[in-house]
C-alpha positions as CSV (number, residue, x, y, z in Angstrom):
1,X,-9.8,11.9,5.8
2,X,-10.2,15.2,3.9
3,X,-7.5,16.7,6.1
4,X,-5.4,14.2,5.2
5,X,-5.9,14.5,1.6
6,X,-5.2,18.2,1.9
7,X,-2.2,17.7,3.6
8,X,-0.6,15.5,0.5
9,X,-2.0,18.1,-1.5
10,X,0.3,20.7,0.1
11,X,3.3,18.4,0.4
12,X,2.8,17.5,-3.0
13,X,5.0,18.9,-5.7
14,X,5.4,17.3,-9.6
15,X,8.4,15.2,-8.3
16,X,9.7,13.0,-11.5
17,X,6.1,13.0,-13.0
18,X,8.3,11.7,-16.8
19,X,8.1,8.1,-14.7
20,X,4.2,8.5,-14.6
21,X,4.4,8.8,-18.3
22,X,6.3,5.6,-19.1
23,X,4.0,2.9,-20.2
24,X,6.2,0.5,-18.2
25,X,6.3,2.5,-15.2
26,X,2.6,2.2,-14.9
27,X,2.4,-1.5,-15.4
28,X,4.7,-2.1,-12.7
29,X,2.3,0.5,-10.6
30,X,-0.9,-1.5,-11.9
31,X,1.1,-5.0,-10.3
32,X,1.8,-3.1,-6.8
33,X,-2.1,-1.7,-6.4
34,X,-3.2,-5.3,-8.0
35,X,-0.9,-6.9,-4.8
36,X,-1.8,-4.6,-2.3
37,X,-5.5,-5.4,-3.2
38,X,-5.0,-9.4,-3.0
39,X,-3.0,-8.8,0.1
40,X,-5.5,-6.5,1.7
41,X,-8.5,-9.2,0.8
42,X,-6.5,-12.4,2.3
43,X,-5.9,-10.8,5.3
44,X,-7.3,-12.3,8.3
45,X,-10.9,-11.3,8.7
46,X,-11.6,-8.9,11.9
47,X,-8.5,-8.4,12.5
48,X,-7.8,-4.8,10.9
49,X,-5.0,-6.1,9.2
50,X,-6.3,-5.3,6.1
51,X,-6.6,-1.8,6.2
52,X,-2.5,-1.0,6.2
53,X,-1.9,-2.7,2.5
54,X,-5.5,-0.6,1.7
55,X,-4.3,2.7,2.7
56,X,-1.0,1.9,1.0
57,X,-2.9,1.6,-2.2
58,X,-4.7,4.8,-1.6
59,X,-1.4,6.4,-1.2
60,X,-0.1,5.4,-4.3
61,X,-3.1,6.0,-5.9
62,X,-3.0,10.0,-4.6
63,X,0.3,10.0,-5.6
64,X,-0.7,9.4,-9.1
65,X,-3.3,12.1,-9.6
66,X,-0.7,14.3,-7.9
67,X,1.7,13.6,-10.4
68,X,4.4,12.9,-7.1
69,X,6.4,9.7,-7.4
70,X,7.7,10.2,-3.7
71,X,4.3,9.7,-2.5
72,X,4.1,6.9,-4.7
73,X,7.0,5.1,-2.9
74,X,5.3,6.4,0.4
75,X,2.0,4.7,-0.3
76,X,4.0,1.4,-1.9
77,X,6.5,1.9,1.6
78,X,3.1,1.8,3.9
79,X,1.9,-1.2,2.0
80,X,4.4,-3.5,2.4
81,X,4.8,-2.5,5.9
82,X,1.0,-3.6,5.8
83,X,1.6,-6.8,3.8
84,X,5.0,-8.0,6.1
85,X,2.5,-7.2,9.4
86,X,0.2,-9.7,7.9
87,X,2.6,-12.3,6.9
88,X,4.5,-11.9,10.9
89,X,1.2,-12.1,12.1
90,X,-0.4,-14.8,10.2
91,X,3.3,-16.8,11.1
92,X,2.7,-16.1,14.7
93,X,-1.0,-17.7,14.5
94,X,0.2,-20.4,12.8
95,X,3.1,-21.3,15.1
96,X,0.8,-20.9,17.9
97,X,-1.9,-23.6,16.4
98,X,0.7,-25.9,15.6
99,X,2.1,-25.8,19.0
100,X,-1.5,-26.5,20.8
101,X,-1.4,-30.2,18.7
């Protein structure tokens, strides 16, 4: 994980850190970490579906003390990645229950 990190520290640069400054701007970040939370909890239990939205959220939460909004939109990109994998999934489950009655 640590390599990781240090990785995003490298890449990192002060991209459009005004945004970060904007009261609005991080509301509208508060809402995405707030769904990527609830989407990460109502994930199907032991199914590691919820650690995609999770690590989205960490993302966007490096690219806020890194002052980078493109990793911002790469941790927000990763979550709903994570959160559409849980909704196909959960479909899929569902379909199949539905067809076995």
């Amino acid at each position: 994980m640590v390599r990781r990190i240090r990785w995003f520290e490298r890449f990192s640069r002060r991209r459009w850190a005004g945004l970060l400054e904007q009261r609005w701007f991080l509301r509208l970040v508060g809402l995405i970490v707030i769904a990527l939370s609830v989407a990460a909890a109502l994930a199907p239990p032991f199914s590691g579906l919820d650690t995609i939205p999770a690590l989205g959220a960490v993302v966007v939460a490096l690219g806020i003390i890194l002052d980078d909004v493109l990793i911002l939109g790469m941790g927000v990109l990763i979550g709903a990645g994570g959160v559409a994998l849980i909704l196909t999934v959960g479909a899929l489950v569902v379909r199949f229950i539905r067809g076995l009655f």
